[in-house]
PDB file of N, CA, C and O in Angstrom, chain B, residues numbered from 101:
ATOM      1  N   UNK B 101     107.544 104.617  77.657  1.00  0.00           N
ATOM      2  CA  UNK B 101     107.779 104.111  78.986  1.00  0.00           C
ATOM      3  C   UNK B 101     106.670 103.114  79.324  1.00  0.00           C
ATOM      4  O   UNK B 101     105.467 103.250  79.099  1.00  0.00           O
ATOM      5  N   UNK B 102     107.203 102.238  79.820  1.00  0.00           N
ATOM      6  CA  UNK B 102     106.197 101.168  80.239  1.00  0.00           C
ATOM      7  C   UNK B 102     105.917 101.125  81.942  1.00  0.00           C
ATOM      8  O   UNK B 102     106.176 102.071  82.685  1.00  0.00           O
ATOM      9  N   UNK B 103     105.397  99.964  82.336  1.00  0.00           N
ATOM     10  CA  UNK B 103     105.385  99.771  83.779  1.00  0.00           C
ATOM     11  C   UNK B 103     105.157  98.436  83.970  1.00  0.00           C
ATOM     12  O   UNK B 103     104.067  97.949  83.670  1.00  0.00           O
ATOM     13  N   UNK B 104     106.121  97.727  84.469  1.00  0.00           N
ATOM     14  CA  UNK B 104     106.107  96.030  84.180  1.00  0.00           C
ATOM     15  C   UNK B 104     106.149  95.725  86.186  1.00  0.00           C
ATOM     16  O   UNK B 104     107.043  96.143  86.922  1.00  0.00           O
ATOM     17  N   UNK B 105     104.986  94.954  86.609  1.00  0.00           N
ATOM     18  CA  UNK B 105     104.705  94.572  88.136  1.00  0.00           C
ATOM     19  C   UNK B 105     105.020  93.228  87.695  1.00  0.00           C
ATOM     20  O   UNK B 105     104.804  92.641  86.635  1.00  0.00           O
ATOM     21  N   UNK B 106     105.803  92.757  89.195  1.00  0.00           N
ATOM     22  CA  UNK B 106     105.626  91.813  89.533  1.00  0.00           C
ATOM     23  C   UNK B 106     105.147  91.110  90.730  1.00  0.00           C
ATOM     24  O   UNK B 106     105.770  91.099  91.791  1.00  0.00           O
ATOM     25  N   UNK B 107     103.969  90.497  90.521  1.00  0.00           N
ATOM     26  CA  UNK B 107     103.309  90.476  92.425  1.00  0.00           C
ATOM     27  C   UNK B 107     103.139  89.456  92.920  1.00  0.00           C
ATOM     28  O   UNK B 107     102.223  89.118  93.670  1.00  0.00           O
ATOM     29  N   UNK B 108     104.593  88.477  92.293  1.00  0.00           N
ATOM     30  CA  UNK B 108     104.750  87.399  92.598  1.00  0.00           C
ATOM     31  C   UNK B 108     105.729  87.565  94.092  1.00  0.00           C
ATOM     32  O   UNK B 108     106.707  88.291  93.915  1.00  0.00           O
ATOM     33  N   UNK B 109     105.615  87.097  95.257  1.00  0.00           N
ATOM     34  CA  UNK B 109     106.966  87.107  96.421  1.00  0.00           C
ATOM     35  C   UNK B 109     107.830  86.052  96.565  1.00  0.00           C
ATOM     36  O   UNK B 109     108.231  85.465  97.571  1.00  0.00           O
ATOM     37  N   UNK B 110     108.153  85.839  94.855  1.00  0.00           N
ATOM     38  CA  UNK B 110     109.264  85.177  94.817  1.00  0.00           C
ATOM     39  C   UNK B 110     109.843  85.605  93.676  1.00  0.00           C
ATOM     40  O   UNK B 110     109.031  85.880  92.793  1.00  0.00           O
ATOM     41  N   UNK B 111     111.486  85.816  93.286  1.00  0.00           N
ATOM     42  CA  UNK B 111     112.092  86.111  92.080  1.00  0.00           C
ATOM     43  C   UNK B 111     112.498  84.629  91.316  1.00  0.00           C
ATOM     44  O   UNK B 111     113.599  84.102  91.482  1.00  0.00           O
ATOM     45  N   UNK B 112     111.627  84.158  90.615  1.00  0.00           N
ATOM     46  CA  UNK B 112     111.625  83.238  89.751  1.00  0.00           C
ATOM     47  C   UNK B 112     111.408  83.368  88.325  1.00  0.00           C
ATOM     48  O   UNK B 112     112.325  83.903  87.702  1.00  0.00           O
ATOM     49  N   UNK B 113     110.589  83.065  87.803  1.00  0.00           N
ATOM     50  CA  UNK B 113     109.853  82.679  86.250  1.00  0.00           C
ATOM     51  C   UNK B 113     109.471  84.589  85.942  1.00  0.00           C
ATOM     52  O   UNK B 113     110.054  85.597  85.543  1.00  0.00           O
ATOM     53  N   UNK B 114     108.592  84.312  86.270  1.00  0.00           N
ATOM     54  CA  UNK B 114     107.745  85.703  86.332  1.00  0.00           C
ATOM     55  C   UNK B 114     108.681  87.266  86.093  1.00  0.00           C
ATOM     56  O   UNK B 114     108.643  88.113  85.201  1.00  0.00           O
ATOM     57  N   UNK B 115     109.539  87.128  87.429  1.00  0.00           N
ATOM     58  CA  UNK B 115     110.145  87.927  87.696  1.00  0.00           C
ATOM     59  C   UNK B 115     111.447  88.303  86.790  1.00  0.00           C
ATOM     60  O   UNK B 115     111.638  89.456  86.402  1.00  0.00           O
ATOM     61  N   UNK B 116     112.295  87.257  86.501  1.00  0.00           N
ATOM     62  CA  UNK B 116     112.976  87.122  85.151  1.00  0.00           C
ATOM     63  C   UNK B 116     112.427  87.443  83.950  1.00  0.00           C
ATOM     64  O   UNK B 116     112.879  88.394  83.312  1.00  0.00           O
ATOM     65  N   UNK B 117     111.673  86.902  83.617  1.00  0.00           N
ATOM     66  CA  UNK B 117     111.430  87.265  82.203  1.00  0.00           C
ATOM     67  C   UNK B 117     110.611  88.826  82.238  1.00  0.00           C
ATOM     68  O   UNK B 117     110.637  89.259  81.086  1.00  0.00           O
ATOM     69  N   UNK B 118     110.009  89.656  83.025  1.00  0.00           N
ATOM     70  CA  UNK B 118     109.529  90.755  83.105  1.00  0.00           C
ATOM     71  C   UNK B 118     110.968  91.541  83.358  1.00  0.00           C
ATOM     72  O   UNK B 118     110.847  92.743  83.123  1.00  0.00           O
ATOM     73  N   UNK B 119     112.061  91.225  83.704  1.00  0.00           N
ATOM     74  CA  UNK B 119     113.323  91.787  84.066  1.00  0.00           C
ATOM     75  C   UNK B 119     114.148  92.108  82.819  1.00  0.00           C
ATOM     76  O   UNK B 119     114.825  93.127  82.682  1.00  0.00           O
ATOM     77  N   UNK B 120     113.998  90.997  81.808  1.00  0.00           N
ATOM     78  CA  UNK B 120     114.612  90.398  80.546  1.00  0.00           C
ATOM     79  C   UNK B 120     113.623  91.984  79.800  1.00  0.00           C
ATOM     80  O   UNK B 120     114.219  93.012  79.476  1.00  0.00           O
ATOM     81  N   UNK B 121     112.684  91.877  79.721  1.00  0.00           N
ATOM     82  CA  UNK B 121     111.840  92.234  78.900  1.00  0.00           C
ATOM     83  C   UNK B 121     112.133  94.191  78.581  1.00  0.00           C
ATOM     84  O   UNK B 121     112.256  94.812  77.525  1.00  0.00           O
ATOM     85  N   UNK B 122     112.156  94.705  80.220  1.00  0.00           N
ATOM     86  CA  UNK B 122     112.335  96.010  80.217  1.00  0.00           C
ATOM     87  C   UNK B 122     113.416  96.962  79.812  1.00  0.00           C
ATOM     88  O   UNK B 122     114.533  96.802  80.304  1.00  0.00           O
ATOM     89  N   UNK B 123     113.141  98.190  78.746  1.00  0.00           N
ATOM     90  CA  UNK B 123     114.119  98.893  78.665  1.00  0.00           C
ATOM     91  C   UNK B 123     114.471  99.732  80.193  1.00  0.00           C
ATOM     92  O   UNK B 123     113.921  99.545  81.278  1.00  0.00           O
ATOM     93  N   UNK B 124     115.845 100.937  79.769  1.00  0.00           N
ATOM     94  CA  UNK B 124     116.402 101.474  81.041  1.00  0.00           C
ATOM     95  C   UNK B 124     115.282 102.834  81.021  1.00  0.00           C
ATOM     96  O   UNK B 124     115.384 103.777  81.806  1.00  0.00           O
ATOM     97  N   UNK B 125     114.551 102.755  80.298  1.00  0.00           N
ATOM     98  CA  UNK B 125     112.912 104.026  80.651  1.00  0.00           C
ATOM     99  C   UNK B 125     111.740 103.636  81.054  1.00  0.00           C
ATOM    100  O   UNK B 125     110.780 104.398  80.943  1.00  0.00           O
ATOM    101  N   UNK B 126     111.557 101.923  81.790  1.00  0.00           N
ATOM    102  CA  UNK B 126     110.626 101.605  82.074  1.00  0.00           C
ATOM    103  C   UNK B 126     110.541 101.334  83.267  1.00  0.00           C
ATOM    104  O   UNK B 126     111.588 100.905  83.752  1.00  0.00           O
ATOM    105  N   UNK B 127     109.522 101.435  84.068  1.00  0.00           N
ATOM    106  CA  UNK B 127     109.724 101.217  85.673  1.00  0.00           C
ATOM    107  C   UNK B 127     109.362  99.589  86.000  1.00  0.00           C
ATOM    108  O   UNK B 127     108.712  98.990  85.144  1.00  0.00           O
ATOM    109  N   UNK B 128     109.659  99.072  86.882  1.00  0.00           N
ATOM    110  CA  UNK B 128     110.127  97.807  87.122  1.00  0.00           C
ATOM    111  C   UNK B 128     109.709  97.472  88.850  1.00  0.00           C
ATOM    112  O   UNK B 128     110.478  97.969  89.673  1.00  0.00           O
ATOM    113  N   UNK B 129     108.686  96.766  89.311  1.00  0.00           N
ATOM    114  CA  UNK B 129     107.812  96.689  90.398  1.00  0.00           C
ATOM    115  C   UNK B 129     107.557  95.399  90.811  1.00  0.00           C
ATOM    116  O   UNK B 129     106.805  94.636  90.205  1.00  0.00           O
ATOM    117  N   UNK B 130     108.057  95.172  91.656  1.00  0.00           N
ATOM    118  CA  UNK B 130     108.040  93.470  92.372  1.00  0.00           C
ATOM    119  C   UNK B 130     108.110  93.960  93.468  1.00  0.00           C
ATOM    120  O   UNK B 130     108.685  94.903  94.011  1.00  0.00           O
ATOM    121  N   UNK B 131     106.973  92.643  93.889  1.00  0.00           N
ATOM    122  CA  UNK B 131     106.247  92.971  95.428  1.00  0.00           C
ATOM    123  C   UNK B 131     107.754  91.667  96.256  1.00  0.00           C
ATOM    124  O   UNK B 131     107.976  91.614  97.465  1.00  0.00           O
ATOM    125  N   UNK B 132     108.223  91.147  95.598  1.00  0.00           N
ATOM    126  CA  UNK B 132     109.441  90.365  96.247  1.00  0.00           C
ATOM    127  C   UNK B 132     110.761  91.319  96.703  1.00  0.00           C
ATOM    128  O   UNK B 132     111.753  90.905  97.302  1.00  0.00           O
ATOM    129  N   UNK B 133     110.536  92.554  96.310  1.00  0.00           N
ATOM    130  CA  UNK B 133     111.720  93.730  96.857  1.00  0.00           C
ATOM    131  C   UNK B 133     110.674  94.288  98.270  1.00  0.00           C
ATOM    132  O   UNK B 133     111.369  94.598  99.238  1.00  0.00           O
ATOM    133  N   UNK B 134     109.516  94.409  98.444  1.00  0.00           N
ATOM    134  CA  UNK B 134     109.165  95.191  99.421  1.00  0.00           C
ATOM    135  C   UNK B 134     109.097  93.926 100.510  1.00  0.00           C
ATOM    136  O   UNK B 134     109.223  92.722 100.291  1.00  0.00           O
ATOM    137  N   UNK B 135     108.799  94.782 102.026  1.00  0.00           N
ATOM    138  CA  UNK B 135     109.150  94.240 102.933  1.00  0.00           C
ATOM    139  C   UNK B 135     107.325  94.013 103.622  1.00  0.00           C
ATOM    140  O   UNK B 135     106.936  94.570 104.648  1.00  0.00           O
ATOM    141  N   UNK B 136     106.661  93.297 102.955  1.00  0.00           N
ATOM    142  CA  UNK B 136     105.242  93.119 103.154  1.00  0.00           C
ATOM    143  C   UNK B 136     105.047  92.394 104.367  1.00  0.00           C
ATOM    144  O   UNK B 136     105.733  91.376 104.281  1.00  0.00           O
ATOM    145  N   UNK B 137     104.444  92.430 105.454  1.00  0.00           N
ATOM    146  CA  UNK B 137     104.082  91.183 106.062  1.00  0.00           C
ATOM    147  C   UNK B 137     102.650  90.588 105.809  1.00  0.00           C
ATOM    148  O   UNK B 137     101.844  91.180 105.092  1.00  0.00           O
ATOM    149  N   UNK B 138     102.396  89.536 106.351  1.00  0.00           N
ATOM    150  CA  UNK B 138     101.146  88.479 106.369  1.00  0.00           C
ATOM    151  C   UNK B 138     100.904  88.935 106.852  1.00  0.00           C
ATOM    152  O   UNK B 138     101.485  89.621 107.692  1.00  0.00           O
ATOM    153  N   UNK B 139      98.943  88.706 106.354  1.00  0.00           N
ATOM    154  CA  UNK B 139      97.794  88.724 108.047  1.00  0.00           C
ATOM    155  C   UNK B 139      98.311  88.155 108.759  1.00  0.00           C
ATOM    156  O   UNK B 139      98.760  87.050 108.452  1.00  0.00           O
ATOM    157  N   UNK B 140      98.497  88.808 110.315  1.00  0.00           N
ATOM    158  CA  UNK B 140      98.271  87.719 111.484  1.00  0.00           C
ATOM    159  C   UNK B 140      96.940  87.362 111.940  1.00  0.00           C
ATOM    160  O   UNK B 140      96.797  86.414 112.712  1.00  0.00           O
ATOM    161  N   UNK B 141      95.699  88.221 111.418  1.00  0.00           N
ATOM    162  CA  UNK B 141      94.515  87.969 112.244  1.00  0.00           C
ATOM    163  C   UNK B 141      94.135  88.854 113.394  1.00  0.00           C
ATOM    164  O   UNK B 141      93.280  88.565 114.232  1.00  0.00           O
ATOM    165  N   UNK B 142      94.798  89.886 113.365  1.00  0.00           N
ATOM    166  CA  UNK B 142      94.944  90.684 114.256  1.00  0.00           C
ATOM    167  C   UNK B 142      93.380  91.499 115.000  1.00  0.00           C
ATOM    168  O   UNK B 142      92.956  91.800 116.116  1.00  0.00           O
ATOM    169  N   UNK B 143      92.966  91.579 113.632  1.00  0.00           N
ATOM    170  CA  UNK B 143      91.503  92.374 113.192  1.00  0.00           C
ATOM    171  C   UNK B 143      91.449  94.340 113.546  1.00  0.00           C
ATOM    172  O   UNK B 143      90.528  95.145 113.686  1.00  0.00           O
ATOM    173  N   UNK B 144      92.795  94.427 113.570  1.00  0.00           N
ATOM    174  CA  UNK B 144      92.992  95.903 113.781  1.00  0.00           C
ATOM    175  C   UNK B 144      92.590  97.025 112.816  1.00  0.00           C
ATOM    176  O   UNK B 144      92.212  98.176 113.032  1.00  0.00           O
ATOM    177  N   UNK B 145      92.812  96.253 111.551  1.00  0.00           N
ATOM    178  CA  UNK B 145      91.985  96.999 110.283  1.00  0.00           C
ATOM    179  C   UNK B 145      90.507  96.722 110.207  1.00  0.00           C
ATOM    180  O   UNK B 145      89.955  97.422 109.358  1.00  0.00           O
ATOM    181  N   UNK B 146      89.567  95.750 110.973  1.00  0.00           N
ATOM    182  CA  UNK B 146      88.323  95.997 111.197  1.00  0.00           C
ATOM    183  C   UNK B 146      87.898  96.969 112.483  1.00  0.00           C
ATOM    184  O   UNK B 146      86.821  97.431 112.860  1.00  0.00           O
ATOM    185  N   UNK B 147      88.760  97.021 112.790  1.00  0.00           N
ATOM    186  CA  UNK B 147      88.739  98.674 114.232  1.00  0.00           C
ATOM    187  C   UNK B 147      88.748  99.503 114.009  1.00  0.00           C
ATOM    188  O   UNK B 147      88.150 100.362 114.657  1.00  0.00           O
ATOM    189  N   UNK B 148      89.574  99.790 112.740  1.00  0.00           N
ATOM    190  CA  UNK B 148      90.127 101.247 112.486  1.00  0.00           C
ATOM    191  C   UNK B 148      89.067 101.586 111.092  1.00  0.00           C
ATOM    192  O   UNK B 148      88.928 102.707 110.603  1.00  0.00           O
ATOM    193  N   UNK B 149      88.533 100.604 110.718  1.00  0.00           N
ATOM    194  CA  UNK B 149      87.427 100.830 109.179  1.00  0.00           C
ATOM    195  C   UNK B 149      86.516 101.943 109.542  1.00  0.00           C
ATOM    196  O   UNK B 149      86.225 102.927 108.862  1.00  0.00           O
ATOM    197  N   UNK B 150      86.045 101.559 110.947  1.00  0.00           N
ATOM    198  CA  UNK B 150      85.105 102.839 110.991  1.00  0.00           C
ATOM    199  C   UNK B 150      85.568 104.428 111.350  1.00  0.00           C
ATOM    200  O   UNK B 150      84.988 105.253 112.055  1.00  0.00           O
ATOM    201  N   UNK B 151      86.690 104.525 110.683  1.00  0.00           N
ATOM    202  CA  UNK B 151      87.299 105.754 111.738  1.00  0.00           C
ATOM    203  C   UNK B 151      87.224 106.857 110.510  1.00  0.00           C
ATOM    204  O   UNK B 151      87.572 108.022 110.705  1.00  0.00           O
TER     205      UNK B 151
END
């Protein structure tokens, strides 16, 4: 079993050929399936660091 990431947030180059590559016992991880957002700048995770 393998474990093939992709942490590209786009399904292009990368994402294809790591797709091509995997058998049906290997797990398969692209950050272009999750629903991530951007920094806004918020600084809420420098608030909460000291907790």
């Amino acid at each position: 079993m393998n474990l093939y990431i992709s942490a590209s947030n786009r399904k292009h180059n990368s994402y294809n050929l790591l797709n091509k590559l995997r058998n049906e016992n290997d797990i398969f991880l692209s950050l272009a399936d999750l629903d991530i957002k951007y920094c806004i700048g918020c600084n809420t995770c420098q608030k909460n660091a000291g907790n």
